[in-house]
Each structure stands twice: as structure tokens, then as C-alpha cells.
N, C-alpha and C positions, 0 to 999 in steps of 0.2 A: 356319575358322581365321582369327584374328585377324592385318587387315594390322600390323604393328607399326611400319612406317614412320608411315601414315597416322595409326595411332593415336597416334604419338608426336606429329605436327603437331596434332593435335584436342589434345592436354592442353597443347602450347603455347600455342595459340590460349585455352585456358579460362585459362591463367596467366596471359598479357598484358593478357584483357580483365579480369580480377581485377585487376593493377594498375593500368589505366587509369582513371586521377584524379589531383585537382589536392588536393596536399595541405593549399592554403591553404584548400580548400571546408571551411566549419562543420560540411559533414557527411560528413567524408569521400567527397567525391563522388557522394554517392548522396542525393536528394531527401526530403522527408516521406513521400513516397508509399510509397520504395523502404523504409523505415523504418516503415511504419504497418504494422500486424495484419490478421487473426489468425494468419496466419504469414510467417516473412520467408523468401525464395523463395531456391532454388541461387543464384543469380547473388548475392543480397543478403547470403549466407552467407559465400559467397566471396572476394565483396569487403571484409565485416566481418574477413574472417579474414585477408587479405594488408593489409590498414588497422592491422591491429595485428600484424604480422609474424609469424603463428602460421601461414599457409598454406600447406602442404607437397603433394608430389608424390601420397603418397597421398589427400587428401578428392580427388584430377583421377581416380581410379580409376573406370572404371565398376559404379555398384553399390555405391558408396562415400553411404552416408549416414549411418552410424553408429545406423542404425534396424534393425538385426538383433533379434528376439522371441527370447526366453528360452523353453526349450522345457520339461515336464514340466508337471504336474498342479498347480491350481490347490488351498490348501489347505496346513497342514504348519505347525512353529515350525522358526525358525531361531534356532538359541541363536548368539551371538558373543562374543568375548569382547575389551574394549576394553583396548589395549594401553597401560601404564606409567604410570597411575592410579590411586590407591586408590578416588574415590571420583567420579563426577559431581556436581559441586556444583549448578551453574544451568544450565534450559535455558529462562531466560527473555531474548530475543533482547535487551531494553536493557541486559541482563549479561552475556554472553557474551564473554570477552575469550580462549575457548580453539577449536581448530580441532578436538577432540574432542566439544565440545558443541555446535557447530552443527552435528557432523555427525549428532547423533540430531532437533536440531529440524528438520532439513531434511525429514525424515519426518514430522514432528508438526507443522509450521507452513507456512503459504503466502505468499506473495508475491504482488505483481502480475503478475513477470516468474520466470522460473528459466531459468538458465543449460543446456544441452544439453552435451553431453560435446566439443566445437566451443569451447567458451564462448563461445555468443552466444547471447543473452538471448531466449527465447520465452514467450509467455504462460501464466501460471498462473491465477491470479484474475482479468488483465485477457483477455477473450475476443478482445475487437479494438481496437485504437487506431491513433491518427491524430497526423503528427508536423506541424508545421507546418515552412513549408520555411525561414526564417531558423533553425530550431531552436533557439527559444524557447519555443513550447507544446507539449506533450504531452497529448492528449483521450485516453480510456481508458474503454472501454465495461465493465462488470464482468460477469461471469458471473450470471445469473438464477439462483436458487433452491438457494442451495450454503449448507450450514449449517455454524455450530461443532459441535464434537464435546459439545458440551452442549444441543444444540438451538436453541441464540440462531439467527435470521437474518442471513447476511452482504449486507452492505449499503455506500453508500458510506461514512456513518459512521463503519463501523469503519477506511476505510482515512484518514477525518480525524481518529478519535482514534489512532490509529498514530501519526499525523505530528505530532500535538501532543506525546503523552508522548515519541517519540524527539526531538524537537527540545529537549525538558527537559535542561538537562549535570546537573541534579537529579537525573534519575532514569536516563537513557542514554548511556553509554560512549560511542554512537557518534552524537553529536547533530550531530558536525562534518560529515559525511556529506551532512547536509541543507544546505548551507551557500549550496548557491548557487540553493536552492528559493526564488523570488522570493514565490509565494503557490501554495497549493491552494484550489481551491474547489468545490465540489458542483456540480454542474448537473443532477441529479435522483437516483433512489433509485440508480441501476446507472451511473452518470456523474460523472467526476472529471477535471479539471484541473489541471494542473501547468503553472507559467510560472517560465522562468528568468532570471535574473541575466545570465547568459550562454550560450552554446550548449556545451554538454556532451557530446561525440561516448560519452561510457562511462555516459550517464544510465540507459538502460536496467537495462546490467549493474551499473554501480557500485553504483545508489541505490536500484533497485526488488527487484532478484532478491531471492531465499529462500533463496537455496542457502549461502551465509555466514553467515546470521545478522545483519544488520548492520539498519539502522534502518527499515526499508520493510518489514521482515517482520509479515506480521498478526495482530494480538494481540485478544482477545476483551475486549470491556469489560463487559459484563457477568460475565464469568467473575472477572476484576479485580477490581471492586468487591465481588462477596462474597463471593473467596477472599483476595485480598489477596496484595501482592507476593510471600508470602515464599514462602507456597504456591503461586503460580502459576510461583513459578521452579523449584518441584519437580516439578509436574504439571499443563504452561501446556495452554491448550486452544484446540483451533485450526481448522482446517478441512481439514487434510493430509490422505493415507491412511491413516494410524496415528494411535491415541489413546493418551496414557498412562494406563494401569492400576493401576500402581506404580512408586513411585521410592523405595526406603530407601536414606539416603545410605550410602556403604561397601557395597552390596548389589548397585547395580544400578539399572536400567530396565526395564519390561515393557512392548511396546508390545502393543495389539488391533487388526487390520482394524477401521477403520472405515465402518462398511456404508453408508453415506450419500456416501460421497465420489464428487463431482460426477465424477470420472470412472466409472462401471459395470467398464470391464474389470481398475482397479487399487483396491486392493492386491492382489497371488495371494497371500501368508503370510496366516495367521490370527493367527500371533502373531510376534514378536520377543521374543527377551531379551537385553538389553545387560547383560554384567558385568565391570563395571571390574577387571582383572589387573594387579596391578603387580610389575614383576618378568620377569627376561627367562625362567627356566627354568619356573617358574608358568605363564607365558603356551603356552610350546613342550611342556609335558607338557599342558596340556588340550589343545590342538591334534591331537598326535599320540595322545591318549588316546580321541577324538570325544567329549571333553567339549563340547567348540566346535568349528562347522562353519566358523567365518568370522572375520577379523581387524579389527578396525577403531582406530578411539584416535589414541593417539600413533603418530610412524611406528615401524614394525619394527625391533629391534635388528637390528643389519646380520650379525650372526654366524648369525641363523638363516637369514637367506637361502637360501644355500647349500643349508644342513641341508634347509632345508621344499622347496627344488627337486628332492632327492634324491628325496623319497618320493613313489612314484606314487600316491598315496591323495588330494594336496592339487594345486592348479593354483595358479602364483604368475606374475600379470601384474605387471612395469615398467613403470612410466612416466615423464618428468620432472615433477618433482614442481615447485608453486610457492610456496616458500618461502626461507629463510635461518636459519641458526644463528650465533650466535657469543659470544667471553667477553666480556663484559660488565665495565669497571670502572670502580669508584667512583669520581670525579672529585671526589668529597669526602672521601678517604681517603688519607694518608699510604703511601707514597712515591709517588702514583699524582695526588696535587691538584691539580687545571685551573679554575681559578676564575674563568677569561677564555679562551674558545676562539674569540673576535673579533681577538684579536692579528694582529698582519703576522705573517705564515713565520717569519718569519726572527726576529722579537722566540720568538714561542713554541719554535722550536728550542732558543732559552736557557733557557726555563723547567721547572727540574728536575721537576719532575711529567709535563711534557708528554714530556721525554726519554724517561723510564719508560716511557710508555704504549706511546710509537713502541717503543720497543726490544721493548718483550713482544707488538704486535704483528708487528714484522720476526723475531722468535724461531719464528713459528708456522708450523713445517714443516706445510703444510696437507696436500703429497701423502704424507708419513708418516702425518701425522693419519688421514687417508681409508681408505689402507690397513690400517691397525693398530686404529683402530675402526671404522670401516664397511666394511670389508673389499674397498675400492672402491667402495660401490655409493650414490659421491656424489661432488659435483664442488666442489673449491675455490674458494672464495667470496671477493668485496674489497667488498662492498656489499650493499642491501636489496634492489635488482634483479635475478630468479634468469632462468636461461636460457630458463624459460618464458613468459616476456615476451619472446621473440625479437627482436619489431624494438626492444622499449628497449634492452634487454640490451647491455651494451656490452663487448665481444669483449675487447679490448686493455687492458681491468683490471690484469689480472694484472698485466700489465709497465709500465702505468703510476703504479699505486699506490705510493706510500709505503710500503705496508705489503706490499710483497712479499718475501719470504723472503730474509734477508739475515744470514745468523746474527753476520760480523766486522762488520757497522753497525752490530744488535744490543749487540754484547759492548761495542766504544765505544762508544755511547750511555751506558748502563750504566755504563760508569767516567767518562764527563765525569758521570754522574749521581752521581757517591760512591759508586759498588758496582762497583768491580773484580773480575771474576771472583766476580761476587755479594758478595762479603765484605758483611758490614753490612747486608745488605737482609734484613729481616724477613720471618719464616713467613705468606704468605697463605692465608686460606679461600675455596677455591673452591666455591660451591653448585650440586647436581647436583640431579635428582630420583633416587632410587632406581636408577633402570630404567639412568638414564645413567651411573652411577658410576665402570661403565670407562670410559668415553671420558673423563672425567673425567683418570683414572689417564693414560689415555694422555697428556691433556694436559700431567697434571701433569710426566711422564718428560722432554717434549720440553722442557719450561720447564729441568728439572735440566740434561739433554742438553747445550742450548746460554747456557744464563744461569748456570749451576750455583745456584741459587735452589731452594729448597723451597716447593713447594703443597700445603697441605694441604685434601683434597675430602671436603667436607661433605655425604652425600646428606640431603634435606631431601625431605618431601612436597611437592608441587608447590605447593599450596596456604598453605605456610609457606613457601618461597624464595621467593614471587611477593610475598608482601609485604614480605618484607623489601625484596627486589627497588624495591616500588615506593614503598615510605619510606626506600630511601635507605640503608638499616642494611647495608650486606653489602661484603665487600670485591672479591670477583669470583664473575662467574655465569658460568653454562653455559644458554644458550638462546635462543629465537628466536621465527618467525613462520613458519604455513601459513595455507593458502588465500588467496596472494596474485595474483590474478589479475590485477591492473592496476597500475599503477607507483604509484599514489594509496597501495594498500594498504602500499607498500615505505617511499616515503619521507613522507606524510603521517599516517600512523600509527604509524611510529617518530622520523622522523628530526628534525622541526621543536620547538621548542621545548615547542610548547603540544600536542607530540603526546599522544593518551591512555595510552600505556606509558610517557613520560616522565617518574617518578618521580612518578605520577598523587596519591598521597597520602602523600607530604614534607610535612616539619614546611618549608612557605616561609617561616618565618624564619630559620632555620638552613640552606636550601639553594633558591640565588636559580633554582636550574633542577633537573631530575634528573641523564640520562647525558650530556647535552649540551646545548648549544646554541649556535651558531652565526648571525649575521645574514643574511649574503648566502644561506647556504642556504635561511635560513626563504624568504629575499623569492622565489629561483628555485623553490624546493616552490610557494607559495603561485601565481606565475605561470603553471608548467605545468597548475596542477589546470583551470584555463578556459580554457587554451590547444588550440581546435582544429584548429588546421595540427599534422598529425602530426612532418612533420620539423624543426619547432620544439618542439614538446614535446616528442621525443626528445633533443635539443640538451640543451633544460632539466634534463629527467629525470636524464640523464647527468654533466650538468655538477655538478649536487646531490651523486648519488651519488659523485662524484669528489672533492668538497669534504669530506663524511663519511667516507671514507676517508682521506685524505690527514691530515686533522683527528681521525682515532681517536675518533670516538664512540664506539668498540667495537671489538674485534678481529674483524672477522669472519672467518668460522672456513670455512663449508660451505654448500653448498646442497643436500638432502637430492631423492630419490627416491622418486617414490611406490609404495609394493611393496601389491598388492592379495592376500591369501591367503584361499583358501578351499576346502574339501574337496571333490571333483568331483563330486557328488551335490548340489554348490550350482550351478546356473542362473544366470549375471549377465550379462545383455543389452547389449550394445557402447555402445547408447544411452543408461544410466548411469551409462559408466564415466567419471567427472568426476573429473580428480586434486584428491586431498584432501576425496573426499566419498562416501560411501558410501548412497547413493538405493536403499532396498532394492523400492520396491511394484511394481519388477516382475520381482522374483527368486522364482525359483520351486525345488522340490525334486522331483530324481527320476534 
């Protein structure tokens, strides 16, 4: 019998010595050594995990490693079905601007590093590496004898032509990524060098991992050069457990075991099929029909929740999800124009556009919102920062935002804006994707509710709202960002001027930014990203996120949950379960 006193001092004792560190250290208090490969130890876990305020009472559990094997017989396809898209466009990682599409290359492509269900970065293609202790260079042994799915040799080459094409804004969305990569260099065929700029305590996770999609992930240059962009973002080829088979767009993905993959005991599937479902009853008749064993995509309309917990045929894990949603609008569009979001306060409180915006965000009853479309099974949101970034996350948002629920600020806003009791203010279009519609609708009711204003909701293919989205043409949207695992991906890839959702291809003559932009925020985004004393970069983080609030870059709306569905004949090992990724090669059927 477990002493439970004692036991409770042993999980103090693991907590304190998890926070024990000086958060001014470059490396969050733990050395190169504590930071070099081939794997990073309980203690080094631990403290990556209370360093970035994600460390909770259960990883103190004894037996707690999140390494539990998925049981059943190796062998079997797992059909899925990807939720609230018609179609997979690209899953070539310098395209990739969707959390659905890096969740199939996360299967079909590798990294140096990949993130564990912990989120802290363990090796994939680098076998071992070495951190230097100013944490400025990174050394990186590579895996011997691990091939592309076409046969090419992996080498260090290919992770120096990686780093050339991502660093392209030509050819790579996410070239910013690379930004504080002082140089790479070779130092033989399995040996690679990283020196940085400055010391990066998130280098590992941010820059190397696989598990997103982002600029470090391994791409085949041979495969490139004789298939060519277009094709390889149909059917990229990699060194993963899974190879693609087939991609018709509007159809699907096929993935195959690939029987070479450096690890022997994975993949257990022989095959995978990904088919894009768009559409919430579509999705919940194959489910309950065993046309599909498995969920994945966009997240889960929140109505079936409930419904799919009901039936004992399917298992549905929660978890906090890490992303944000919210309404998006046009800052180049009547009655809504902010053409200077630099202003003092107090000057933009007078500027009729700016009024609007504040008002339709202080109109947004979020916990109506939540309940009425997500059925609960999401948490009201004032920022890019979602509660899964626990130590950024900053608690007291709510009530100190500008933008918190205030429907009679609202209503005055609105008439010092010339729309008393709405009179005068024009029908907007709201764009949705398909899937979202209602929520859409619901949005729309609360805008009537409390502005008496009419919105009219557009559902659009994802793939059409997104451009309009990002040229700028649309008067307000509906949408956001997953798989945001560190504060970088919240407010450096929305929030700053030169961010890449930032109205990435606007006519710049006709619109001097996309949904925002702001100075002092740009300069605190841009200070925290090489900022590593933790409780300064929190500081920063915060202070950013408070200024895009306060300043309506966007209404934000929610912070979504990540719901994992799957028929209980589906096997999915603890050690996969990564919010906002679905890692299938050690899922098994039985």
C-alpha cells in the first residue's frame, strides 16, 4: 500500500526541483549537456515542462511517461475521415498554412526533432546532438542509412537544401522561422551545424520539429527536381513511416507502410486513407455508419460531441487544444476603416472605424457564443495566446481587455459611430467555411441581439475565403489558428505587421498592411522571439497580446478544444496523443 503522505512529499520534492532555476539563464537553467541527445532525461523533461508552464501534477505520477504501447496486431487499413474540407490541397511543408495538412505530413515527412505528446522536442533524423552551453551552437549527428521513400540517400545535404529552399520567402511561407539561424554548415556526410544569432531556449521545438509543418521539415531534392513543386506538394516524398500512394484532389490521400523506415517496429497500419468530409452530418453518418474508424481535419463541430460520447461503439478523448478563433475585419472596409492603428487611445477612440470595430468586438457575448455553438466545449478567448501555453497565457484577459463583453459600451459606441440602435449601418458578409455556418448564424443572432445590425454569413470553401481573406477583398471572417505550441506561433505569425496571414497577397498599393498593424507591438513580438529569460518574455508576450486586443486586430472570439474521435477497435498509444496532430505509425487495429 502506497504511503500517501510520503508520496505526496516525493511529488513536491520533483516539483520544486522542476522549478529550480534562474530564469535569466539562456537556457532555462539547464546546460548544453542537459539539452544535447539522444534523448533528454525525466529530470530534463521536467524542467522543459515547468520552463514553459505546461508542468502538472500528473507527468509527478509514478509510471507517468506518456510511453504506454498500443496493443493489437500489427497489419490492417485505417480509413479516416478528415473533418470540414472538401479537399487537401498541399502537403508540401513550404505550403502548408493549414493545421489539417500538416497533420498528414507529420506521417509522410521527418524532421530533425519531433515533439512527444509533453511537447518537448525529441530526435527524429537527428540521432544525437550537442548543445553548446552559451546556446549558440547546435551540433546534430544524423541518423546513418535512413532513406527517402523513393530510394534517394538521406544525408546531411538534404537537411542543407531544406534550409536553403525554406529560407526562400519565394518559395516558403514560413521562411521567418529561420530568422535567427546565424549559418548552417556541414561538417561531414551525418554532421550538421546550427549557430545562432542569439540563444533560443524554443530552437529545438520551434525550428527543427516535424510535427507542424514549418521550415525544418525534410524534403527530398531529388524527388523535387524531377517531380517539381506542384507535384511534390501533391505526393511529397520523405523519409516518414507512411509514403503517399495517392492524392486526387476532392478524393483524398492514400498513405502505405513504408518498409524501410529507420525505425523496424513502426509503422503497424499497412495502409491509411484520408478523406476530406466536409460538412457536419456527412462527417457523423460515416462515423456512426463504420464508413470511418477515425477523426482527424479541422476540429469537431461541437454538436457531435455529445452525440459521439453517447455511443459505445466510438471513444472520444479531450484535451486543451492549442489554438484560437476569431471574426476577422476588414480594416479597409466601410464602416469598419483603420488606416492608422499607431494612434494615441485616446486620438483612435475618435476614429469612426476604430469605434465600430471596438463596439462589434465588446457585442461579442463569447459565453453565449461557446454555448450555443460549441456546446461548451471551448473557452473564451481576448488573444492569440490559448491556455495551452499556460505559463504565457495570461489569466486576467478577460477583464482586462477592451474587448470584453459590454453590450451598453457597445450600443454607445455605435451611435457616437452614426448607427443608433444600428439604423444606417449596412448588411455585412460574414465568411464561413461550409462546416462552420452555424456558428456563423450564431454569431450572426448576437450581433442582431445586441447592435440590432444584420450579418449576412457566406459559407465559402475554405480555399476561397482564405484568399479572399488574404487579398484583403472580404468584409468579415470567421477563423483562426491550430497547432500553436509556443507564443511565436500566436503572435509572430498573426499579430506583427509582416506577419505571413497578414493579408500575405494584397494589392500593396491599395492596402499599406492586411488586418493590422501596429508599431510598438511589432518592436515587443519581435524582442520576445530572442528573448530567453522566461519571465521577460512572458512580460513581452503579454504585453503584445494586450495591445492586439485592446487595438481590435480582430475580435477574438474562442479558444477551441482538441476532441480526438475514434471507434474502439482503433488502438491510439498515450505517447501520440499530441493536441492538434494525429501521429498514426503506432496505431494499431483490434
Amino acid at each position: 500500500m502506497t504511503d500517501t503522505k510520503s508520496f505526496s512529499k516525493k511529488m513536491r520534492k520533483m516539483w520544486d526541483d522542476a522549478h529550480d532555476f534562474d530564469p535569466k539563464d539562456p537556457m532555462v537553467g539547464l546546460t548544453g549537456k542537459d539539452l544535447s541527445g539522444p534523448k533528454l532525461s525525466r529530470r530534463t523533461t521536467l524542467r522543459l515542462l515547468a520552463a514553459g508552464g505546461a508542468l502538472t501534477a500528473a507527468h509527478l505520477t509514478p509510471g507517468f511517461s506518456g510511453m504506454a504501447r498500443a496493443s493489437g496486431a500489427p497489419g490492417g487499413t485505417l480509413t479516416c475521415g478528415w473533418a470540414g474540407v472538401a479537399e487537401i490541397q498541399t502537403l508540401d511543408p513550404a505550403k502548408i498554412g493549414q493545421v489539417l495538412q500538416f497533420q498528414v505530413t507529420s506521417n509522410v515527412l521527418s524532421g530533425l526533432m519531433h515533439i512527444d505528446s509533453n511537447l518537448v522536442a525529441q530526435g527524429d533524423l537527428a540521432e544525437t546532438w550537442t548543445v553548446s552551453d552559451d546556446g549558440l551552437v547546435y551540433t546534430f549527428k544524423l541518423r546513418e542509412g535512413v532513406t527517402f521513400h523513393n530510394g534517394d540517400a538521406f544525408t546531411a545535404d538534404d537537411v542543407l537544401y531544406t534550409f536553403e529552399r525554406s529560407s526562400n520567402p519565394d518559395i516558403s511561407i514560413h521562411y521567418k522561422v529561420l530568422g535567427n539561424v546565424a549559418s548552417l554548415e556541414k561538417l561531414g556526410d551525418y554532421e550538421v551545424k546550427f549557430t545562432l544569432k542569439k540563444p533560443q531556449a524554443s530552437f529545438l521545438t520551434k525550428t527543427l520539429e516535424r510535427a507542424s509543418g514549418r521550415a525544418m521539415t525534410i524534403v527530398c531534392k531529388g524527388a523535387l527536381e524531377s517531380m517539381g513543386d506542384a507535384q511534390y506538394g501533391l505526393t511529397p516524398v520523405g523519409t516518414g513511416p507512411f509514403k503517399v500512394v495517392e492524392h486526387v484532389l476532392g478524393q483524398g490521400v492514400v498513405l502505405e507502410k513504408f518498409a524501410d523506415y529507420y525505425d523496424p517496429e513502426r509503422p503497424k497500419l499497412d495502409k491509411v486513407v484520408i478523406k476530406p468530409i466536409d460538412g457536419v452530418e456527412p462527417l457523423a453518418a460515416a462515423m456512426e455508419a463504420g464508413d470511418i474508424q477515425y477523426i482527424g481535419g479541422n476540429p469537431l463541430a461541437a454538436q457531435l460531441i455529445d452525440r459521439f460520447k453517447s455511443n459505445s461503439d466510438l471513444i472520444v478523448d479531450i484535451k486543451a487544444a492549442p489554438g484560437f478563433q476569431s471574426v476577422w475585419m476588414n480594416p479597409w472596409r466601410e464602416p469598419m476603416k483603420v488606416t492608422d492603428f499607431d494612434k494615441p487611445m485616446e486620438e483612435l477612440m475618435k476614429d469612426k472605424g476604430f469605434m465600430v470595430r471596438l463596439a462589434l468586438a465588446k457585442a461579442l457575448d463569447r459565453e453565449t457564443y461557446v454555448k450555443q455553438a460549441h456546446f461548451g466545449y471551448a473557452e473564451p478567448g481576448y488573444g492569440t495566446i490559448n491556455p495551452a501555453m499556460a505559463f504565457y497565457y495570461d489569466e486576467g484577459i478577460a477583464d482586462k481587455s477592451m474587448q470584453a463583453f459590454d453590450p451598453e459600451g457597445a450600443r454607445k459606441l455605435f451611435a457616437d459611430a452614426g448607427f443608433p440602435g444600428g439604423k444606417g449601418f449596412p448588411e455585412l458578409e460574414l465568411i464561413t467555411t461550409p462546416s462552420q455556418k452555424r456558428n456563423g448564424l450564431v454569431l450572426a443572432n448576437i450581433f442582431k441581439q445586441v447592435l440590432g445590425i444584420t450579418i449576412k454569413v457566406v459559407p465559402k470553401e475554405f480555399s476561397v475565403g482564405i484568399q479572399d481573406f488574404n487579398n484583403c477583398e472580404y468584409d468579415m471572417r470567421l477563423g483562426g489558428s491550430g497547432g500553436d505550441y509556443d507564443p511565436d506561433d500566436g503572435v509572430v505569425d498573426w499579430m506583427k505587421t509582416t506577419s505571413k496571414f497578414n493579408g500575405s497577397t494584397r494589392d500593396t498599393a491599395k492596402y499599406a498592411f492586411g488586418y493590422f498593424s501596429n508599431a510598438e507591438a511589432d518592436a515587443l513580438i519581435d524582442e520576445q522571439s530572442v528573448t530567453a529569460d522566461l519571465e521577460k518574455r512572458k512580460e513581452l508576450v503579454q504585453k503584445a497580446n494586450q495591445i492586439t486586443s485592446d487595438r481590435v486586430a480582430c475580435g477574438f472570439l474562442y479558444h477551441p478544444v482538441d476532441v480526438q474521435v475514434r471507434h474502439k477497435s482503433v488502438n491510439y498509444p498515450a505517447e501520440s496523443r499530441i493536441p492538434g496532430l494525429h501521429d498514426l505509425d503506432r496505431v494499431t487495429l483490434g
